[in-house]
C-alpha positions as CSV (number, residue, x, y, z in Angstrom):
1,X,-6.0,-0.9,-77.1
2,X,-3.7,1.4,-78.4
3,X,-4.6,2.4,-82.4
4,X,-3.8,4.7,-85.2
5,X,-6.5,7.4,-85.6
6,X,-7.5,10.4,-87.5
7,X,-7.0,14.2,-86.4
8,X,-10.9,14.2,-86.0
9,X,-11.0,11.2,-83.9
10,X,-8.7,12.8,-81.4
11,X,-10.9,13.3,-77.9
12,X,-13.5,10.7,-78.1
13,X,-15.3,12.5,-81.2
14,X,-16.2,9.4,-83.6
15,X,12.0,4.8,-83.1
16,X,14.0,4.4,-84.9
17,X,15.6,0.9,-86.0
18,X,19.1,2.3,-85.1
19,X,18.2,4.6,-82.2
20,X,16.1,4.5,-78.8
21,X,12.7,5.4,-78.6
22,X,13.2,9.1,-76.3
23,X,10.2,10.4,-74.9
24,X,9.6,14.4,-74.4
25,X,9.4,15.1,-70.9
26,X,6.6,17.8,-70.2
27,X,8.8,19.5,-67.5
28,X,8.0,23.0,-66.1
29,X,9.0,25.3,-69.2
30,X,8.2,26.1,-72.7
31,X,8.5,22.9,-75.7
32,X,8.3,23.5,-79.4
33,X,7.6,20.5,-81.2
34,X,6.5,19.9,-85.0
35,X,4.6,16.8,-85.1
36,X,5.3,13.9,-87.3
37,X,2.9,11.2,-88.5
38,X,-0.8,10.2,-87.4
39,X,-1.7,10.1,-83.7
40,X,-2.2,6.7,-81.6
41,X,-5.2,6.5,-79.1
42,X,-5.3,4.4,-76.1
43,X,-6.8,3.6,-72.5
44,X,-3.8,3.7,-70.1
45,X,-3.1,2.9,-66.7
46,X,-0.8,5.2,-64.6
47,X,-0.6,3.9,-60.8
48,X,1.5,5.0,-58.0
49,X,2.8,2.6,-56.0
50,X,3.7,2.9,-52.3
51,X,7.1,3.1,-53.2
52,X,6.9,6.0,-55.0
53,X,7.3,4.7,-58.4
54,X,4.5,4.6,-61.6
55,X,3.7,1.8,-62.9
56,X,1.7,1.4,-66.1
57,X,0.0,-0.5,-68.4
58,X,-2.2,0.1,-72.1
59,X,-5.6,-1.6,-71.6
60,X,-8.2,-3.5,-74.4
61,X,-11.5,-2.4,-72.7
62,X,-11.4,0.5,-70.2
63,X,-14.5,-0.5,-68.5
64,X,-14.2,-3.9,-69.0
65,X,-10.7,-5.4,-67.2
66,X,-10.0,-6.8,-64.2
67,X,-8.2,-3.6,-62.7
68,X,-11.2,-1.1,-62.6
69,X,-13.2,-4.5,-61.5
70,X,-11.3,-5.4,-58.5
71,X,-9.7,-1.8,-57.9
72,X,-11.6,0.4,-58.6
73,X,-9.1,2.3,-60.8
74,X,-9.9,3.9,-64.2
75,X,-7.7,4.2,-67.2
76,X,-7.1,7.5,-68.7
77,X,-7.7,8.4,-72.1
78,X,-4.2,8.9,-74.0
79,X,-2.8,9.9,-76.9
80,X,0.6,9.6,-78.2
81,X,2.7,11.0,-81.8
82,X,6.0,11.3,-83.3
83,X,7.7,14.4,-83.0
84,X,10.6,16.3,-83.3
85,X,11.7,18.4,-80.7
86,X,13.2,21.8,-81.3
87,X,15.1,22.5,-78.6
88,X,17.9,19.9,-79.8
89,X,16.1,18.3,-83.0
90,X,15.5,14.8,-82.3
91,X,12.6,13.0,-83.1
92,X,11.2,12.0,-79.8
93,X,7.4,11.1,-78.5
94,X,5.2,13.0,-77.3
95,X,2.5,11.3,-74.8
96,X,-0.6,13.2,-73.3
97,X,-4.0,13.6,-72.4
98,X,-7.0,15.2,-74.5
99,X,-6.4,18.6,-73.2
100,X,-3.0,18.8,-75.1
101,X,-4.2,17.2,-78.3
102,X,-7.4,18.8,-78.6
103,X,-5.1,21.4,-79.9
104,X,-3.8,19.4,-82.5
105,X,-7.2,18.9,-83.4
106,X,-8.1,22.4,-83.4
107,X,-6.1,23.1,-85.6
108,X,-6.8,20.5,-88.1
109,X,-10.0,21.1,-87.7
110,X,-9.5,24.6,-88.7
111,X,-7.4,24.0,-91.4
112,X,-8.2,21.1,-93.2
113,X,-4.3,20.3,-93.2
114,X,-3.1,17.0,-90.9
115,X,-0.2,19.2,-88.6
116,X,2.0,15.5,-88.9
117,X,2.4,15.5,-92.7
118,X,5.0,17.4,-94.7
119,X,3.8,20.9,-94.9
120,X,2.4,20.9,-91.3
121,X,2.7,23.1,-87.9
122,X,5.1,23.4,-84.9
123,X,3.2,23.3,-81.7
124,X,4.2,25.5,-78.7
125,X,3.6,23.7,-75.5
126,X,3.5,25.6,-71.9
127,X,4.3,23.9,-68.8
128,X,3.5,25.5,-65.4
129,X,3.7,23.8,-61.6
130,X,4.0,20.0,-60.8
131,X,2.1,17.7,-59.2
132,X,-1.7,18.7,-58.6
133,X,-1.0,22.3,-59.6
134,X,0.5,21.2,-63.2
135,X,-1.0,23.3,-65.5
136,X,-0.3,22.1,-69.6
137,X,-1.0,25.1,-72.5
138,X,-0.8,23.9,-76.2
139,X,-0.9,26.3,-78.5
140,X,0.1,26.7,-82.8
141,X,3.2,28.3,-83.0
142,X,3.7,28.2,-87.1
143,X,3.1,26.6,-90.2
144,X,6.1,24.3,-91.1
145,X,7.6,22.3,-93.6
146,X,10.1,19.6,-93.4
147,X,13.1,20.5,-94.5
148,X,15.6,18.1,-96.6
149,X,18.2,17.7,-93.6
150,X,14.9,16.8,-91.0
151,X,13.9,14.2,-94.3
152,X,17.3,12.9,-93.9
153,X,17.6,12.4,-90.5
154,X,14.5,10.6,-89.5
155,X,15.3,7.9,-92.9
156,X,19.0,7.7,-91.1
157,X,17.2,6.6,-87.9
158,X,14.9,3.8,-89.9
159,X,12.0,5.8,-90.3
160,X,9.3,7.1,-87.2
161,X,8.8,5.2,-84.2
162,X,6.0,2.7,-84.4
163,X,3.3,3.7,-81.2
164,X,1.6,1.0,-82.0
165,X,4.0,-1.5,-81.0
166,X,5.5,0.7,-78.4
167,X,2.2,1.2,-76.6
168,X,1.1,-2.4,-76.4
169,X,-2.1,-3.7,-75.1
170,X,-1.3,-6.2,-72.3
171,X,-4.0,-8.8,-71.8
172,X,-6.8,-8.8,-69.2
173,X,-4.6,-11.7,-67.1
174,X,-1.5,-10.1,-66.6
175,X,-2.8,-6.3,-66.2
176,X,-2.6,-6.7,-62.2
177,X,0.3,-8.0,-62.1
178,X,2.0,-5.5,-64.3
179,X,0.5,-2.8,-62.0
180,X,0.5,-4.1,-58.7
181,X,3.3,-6.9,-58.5
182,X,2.5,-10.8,-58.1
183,X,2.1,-10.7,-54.9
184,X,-1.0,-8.3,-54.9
185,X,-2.8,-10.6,-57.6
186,X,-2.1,-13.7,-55.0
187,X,-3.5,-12.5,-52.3
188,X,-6.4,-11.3,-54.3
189,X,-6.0,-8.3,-51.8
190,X,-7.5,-4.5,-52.7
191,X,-4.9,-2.7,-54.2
192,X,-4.1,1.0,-51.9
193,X,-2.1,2.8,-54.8
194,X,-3.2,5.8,-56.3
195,X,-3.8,6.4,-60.0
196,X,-3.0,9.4,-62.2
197,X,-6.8,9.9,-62.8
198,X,-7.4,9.8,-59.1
199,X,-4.9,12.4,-58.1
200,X,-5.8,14.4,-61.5
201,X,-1.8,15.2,-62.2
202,X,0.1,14.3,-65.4
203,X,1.9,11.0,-64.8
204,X,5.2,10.6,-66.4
205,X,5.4,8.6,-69.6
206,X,7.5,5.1,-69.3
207,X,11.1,4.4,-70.8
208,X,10.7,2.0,-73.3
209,X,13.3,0.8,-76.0
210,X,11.5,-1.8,-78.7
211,X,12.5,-2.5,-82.0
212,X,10.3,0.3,-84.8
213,X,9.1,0.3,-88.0
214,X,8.7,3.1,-90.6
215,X,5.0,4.5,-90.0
216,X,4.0,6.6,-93.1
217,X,1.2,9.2,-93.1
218,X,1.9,11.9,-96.6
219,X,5.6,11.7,-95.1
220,X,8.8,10.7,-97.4
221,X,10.2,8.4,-95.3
């Protein structure tokens, strides 16, 4: 499932009410981003399906679930945090794998200071290549405080988006059918698409638009 967690946590060690939950697209090029809030972990499916399109779905078990039982697929370990993105200032989310937030973690690590609460860090990320030859570099980029106008603008938009509702766990009965379609889970038929894991690329994130809660973490809103 997907669940709140601590900076040291990150890597296996241990939206607004008024606005719509945008997430940061990790397209080829250069993102600064100053994190807000605590981190959510999770076990996520990303599958491909013949059509072309991803599919996915936030597991309770990642070894026990009907999916990697009767597919063979694994889930990937995610994480997912609040941030706001410099290139036009909105608070967005940012989803990825342990490679870009074992930087985070480095960091914290290093410090002692959580990079999501009030005096915390902008994160430079580095996007090279698509598909197989994707290539993701996360790296600090400075020390930063929130300023009273950033303070402002996330209370104007009801506070941070709340990953734990956006990244639901969907129960061991309907996973297949979220993935696959019914008529896969009728059939009881192998499933041919390919995962994210499987093709060892960065899947895109999903669209998603619920209704968000204030998530607090040292913040003042």
């Amino acid at each position: 499932m997907s669940s709140t967690i601590e900076w040291k946590d990150v890597g296996g060690d241990g939206k607004g009410k008024s606005g719509k939950s945008d997430f940061l697209r990790l397209s080829a090029g250069t993102h600064v981003v100053r994190l807000l809030g605590p981190p959510v972990a999770m076990n996520k499916f990303m599958v491909q399906g013949e059509d072309g399109r991803w599919r996915s779905a936030v597991c309770e078990d990642a070894e026990n679930n009907p999916v990697t039982k009767n597919h063979g697929i694994n889930p990937s370990e995610r994480y997912a945090i609040n941030v706001i993105d410099r290139s036009d200032g909105e608070l967005k989310i940012l989803e990825g794998g342990v490679s870009v937030f074992n930087e985070f973690k480095k960091y914290y690590t290093m410090t002692g200071i959580n990079p999501g609460a009030s005096i915390g860090a902008d994160f430079k990320i580095v996007v090279t290549g698509a598909g197989r030859s994707k290539k993701i570099v996360t790296d600090f980029d400075r020390k930063n405080n929130l300023t009273e106008d950033e303070i402002a603008y996330v209370k104007g938009r009801g506070g941070l988006n709340k990953l734990e509702d956006i990244f639901k766990v969907t129960p061991n009965d309907q996973l297949e059918a979220k993935l696959f379609g019914e008529d896969v889970v009728a059939s009881g038929s192998s499933s041919p698409q390919k995962s994210s894991a499987d093709l060892d690329i960065e899947a895109p994130t999903s669209n998603i638009d619920p209704n968000t809660e204030e998530v607090g973490d040292d913040l003042p809103f």
